[in-house]
PAFI-909443 format. One record per residue (C-alpha): x, y, z. Coordinates in pm, whole numbers, plus 50000, padded with zeros to 5 digits. Example, Ala and Ser with C-alpha at 12.3 -4.5 7.8 and 13.67 -1.06 7.14 Angstrom:
BEGIN
512304955050780513674989450714
//
This chain:
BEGIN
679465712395942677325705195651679305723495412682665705395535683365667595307682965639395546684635607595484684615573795673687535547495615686215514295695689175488995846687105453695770689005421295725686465406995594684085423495278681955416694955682755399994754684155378495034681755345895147682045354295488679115367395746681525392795897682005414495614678155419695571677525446495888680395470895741679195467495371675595476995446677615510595694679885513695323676435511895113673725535195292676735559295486676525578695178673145587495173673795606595473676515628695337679515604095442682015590195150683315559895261686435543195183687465504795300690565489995370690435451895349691955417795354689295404095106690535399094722688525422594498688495400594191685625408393948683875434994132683725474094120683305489394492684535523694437687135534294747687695496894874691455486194884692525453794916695265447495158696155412295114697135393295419699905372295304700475354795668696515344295698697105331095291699925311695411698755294395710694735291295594695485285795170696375245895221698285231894929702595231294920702795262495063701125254195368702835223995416706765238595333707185247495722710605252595654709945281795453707855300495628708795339595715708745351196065705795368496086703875333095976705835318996260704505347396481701295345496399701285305796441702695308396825700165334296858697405313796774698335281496899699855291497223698335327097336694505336797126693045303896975691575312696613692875349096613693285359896277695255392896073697665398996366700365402496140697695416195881697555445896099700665468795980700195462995649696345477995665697445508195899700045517195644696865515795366695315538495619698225558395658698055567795340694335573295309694285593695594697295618895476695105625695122691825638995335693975657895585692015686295763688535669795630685885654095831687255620995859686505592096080687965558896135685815530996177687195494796266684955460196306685985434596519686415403596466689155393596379691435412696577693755424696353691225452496282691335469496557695035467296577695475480896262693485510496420694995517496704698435518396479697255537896246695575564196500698145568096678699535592396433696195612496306695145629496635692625648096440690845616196303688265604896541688085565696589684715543196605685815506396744682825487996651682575450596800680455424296612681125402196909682225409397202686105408297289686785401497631684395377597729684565351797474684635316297502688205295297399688875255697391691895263697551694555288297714691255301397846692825326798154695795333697900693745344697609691155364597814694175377897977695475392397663692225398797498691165420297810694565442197833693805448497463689955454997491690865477597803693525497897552690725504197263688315516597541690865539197664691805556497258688765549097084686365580797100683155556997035682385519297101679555502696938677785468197096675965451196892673575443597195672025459897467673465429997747677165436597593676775473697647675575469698008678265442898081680945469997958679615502398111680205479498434683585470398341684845504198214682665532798425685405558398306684275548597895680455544497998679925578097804681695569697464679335529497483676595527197198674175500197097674365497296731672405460796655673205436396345670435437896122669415434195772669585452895371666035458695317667225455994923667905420194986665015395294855664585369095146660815363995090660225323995172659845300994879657505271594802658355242995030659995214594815658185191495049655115199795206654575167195350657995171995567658695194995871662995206395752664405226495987667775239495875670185258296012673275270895793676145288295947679145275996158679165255096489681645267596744682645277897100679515255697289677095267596964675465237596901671835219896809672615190497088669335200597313667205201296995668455165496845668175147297182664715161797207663525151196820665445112096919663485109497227660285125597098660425100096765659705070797042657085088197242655035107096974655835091696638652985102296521653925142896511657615136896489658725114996290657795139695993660235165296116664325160995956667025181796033669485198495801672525215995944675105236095651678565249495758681475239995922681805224296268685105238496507686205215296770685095234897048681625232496919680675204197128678585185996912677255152497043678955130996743677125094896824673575113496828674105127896474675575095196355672175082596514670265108696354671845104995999671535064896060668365063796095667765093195822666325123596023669645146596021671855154695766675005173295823676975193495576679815206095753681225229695470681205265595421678535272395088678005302494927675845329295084672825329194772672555288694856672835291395214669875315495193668175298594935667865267295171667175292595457663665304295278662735270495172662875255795525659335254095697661265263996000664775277396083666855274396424668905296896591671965282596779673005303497083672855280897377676365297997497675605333097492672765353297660674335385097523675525374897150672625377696862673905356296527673275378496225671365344296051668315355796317667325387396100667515367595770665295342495980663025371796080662365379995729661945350095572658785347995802658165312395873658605299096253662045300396428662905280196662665515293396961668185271897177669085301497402669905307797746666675325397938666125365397900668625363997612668635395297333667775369797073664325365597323664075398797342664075408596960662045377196875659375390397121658665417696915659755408696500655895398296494656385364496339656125327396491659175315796697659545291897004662525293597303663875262397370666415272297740669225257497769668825246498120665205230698039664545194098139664145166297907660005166497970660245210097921661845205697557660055178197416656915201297480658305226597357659365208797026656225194196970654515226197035656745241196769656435214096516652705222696534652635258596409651645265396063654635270495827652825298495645655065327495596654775360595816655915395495759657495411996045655985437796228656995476496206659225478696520661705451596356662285473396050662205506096203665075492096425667025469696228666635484895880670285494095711669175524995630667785534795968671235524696119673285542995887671385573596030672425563896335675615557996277675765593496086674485615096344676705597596579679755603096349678795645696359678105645696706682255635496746683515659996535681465686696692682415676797007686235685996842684955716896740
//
């Protein structure tokens, strides 16, 4: 085995130099793989302009540039191809915000191709979901390499996700596909411990090929805090979209009603949210109109560059973590929270994994439920707006278990132990 090449090809949609959170998880498997005697190759929808990542092709998806690009050629609806036309039913009508449907035989093709120069080699097949076109693009393109053994790795789960609309219809179709990848895939990653359990439940005949494989962090990536640019205010930021139920709304009717009640330790905290805000977020619009009215929240609702959304991450004297939704789903912002070190505060559902790792990271962090009463939060705010904004490093659990490098180990023992199993 050792003296046999091993190479992973990577099917991400989204990747450096990319702005987009989804394309971080693969890059750190594409950066640290290697280090554990795995070349890795990418095929991806993100443009590759100015950059050098050895191995990473760049499938453009001309359909997702068509319908997403604005400008003329958004608007020219009379000239759009089929497969735009496809993709637009698809999303309107059948999977709201799916994205690289179309995208999808263009990238197995790439892999296609890939996977014909590294025949009889070590080679694995490793697909990250969302958006779905990854995975489809996998299960085309293994269809026809019965030697390649397939890792569908899920960033969030599938299934079970939450849609404004066409709710039964999307699950529906979103299930019949999850239930197909369970069925051809050789290994499934969760990225939690609740989505594995909820799965080995749902598919008892796959239970064997389930793994737990959690987001976490580069250690090469500075995210020490920074000097507070105002020590004599309590900013608590959160950067990073607002969708499907993910919203502050708990927090902000707390910090309104506690600015009556205890003016005294509240009216020194503000509020900054950064990113964009989907319709389905369910953000209570007249209480940030209050909020920015009366000048304790301000709302950006753009997508910024990852270095400044970071930068105002480790310059807040606390950050929040938005998951009132989801007991099972952990946002990738909590492990860039962890490390800044100052206090996080959580809008969560009770025993949630983002609980769970906070528990244990070893640095200050309240739970706000989402089912607490009015009296429950505002103590719970207050309590939080109390702790000392003093940065804290995480404890050695955290890193042993979230580290990059410690996953890619993971990940490449887990890669071996499938082609041995072939063997």
């Amino acid at each position: 085995m050792s003296e046999e090449r091993k190479t992973l090809l990577i099917l991400a949609y989204h990747f450096p130099p990319e702005n987009a959170v989804g394309g971080l998880r693969p890059y750190r498997f594409y950066k640290y793989l290697p280090q554990f005697g795995h070349q890795c190759k990418v095929v991806t929808a993100a443009p590759q302009h100015g950059v050098e990542f050895p191995g990473v092709e760049c499938v453009p998806d001309r359909v997702g540039e068509l319908l997403e690009g604005g400008g003329a050629a958004q608007k020219s609806k009379s000239r759009r191809p089929a497969a735009a036309l496809f993709e637009i039913a698809l999303r309107r009508w059948v999977v709201p915000g799916v994205v690289g449907t179309t995208w999808s035989a263009a990238a197995a093709s790439a892999c296609r191709i890939i996977l014909s120069r590294h025949a009889g080699e070590h080679v694995t097949l490793l697909s990250t979901f969302p958006p779905l076109g990854a995975h489809v693009a996998a299960l085309l393109a293994s269809r026809r390499a019965p030697r390649v053994r397939w890792i569908a790795d899920f960033r969030d789960p599938m299934s079970f996700a939450q849609f404004s609309k066409n709710v039964r219809l999307a699950r529906a179709v979103l299930a019949g596909i999850e239930r197909l990848i369970f069925h051809r895939a050789d290994l499934i990653l969760a990225n939690t411990d609740r989505v594995a359990e909820r799965w080995r439940a749902l598919y008892p005949t796959a239970a064997g090929k389930i793994r737990v494989l959690w987001n976490g962090f580069d250690p090469q990536e500075d995210l020490a805090a920074q000097p507070l640019p105002d020590p004599g205010r309590k900013l608590l930021v959160h950067t990073g979209w607002l969708y499907s139920g993910r919203n502050p709304n708990a927090i902000l009717e707390s910090l309104c009603r506690l600015r009556r009640t205890a003016p005294d330790r509240a009216e020194k905290a503000r509020i900054l949210l950064v990113g964009p805000i989907g319709a389905g977020s369910g953000l209570n619009q007249a209480l940030v109109d209050r909020g920015a009215l009366e000048g304790w929240l301000d709302v950006v609702p753009r997508l910024i560059p990852q270095n400044e959304a970071r930068a105002i991450t480790r310059q807040a004297a606390g950050n929040l973590i938005l998951q009132p939704q989801s007991d099972s789903q952990v946002p990738g912002k909590l492990f860039e929270c962890i490390r800044v070190g100052r206090p996080v505060l959580a809008l969560i559902p009770r025993n949630s994994s983002v609980e769970w790792i906070l528990s244990r990271a070893g640095v200050p962090y309240r739970c706000m439920y989402s089912d607490d009463d009015d009296a429950a939060a505002d103590a719970k705010l207050l309590d939080f707006l109390s702790l000392p904004d003093t940065p804290v490093e995480p404890g050695a659990w955290f890193v042993e278990n979230f580290s990059a490098p410690a996953q890619a180990q993971i990940l490449a023992r887990w890669i071996d132990s499938l082609h041995c199993d072939r063997r």
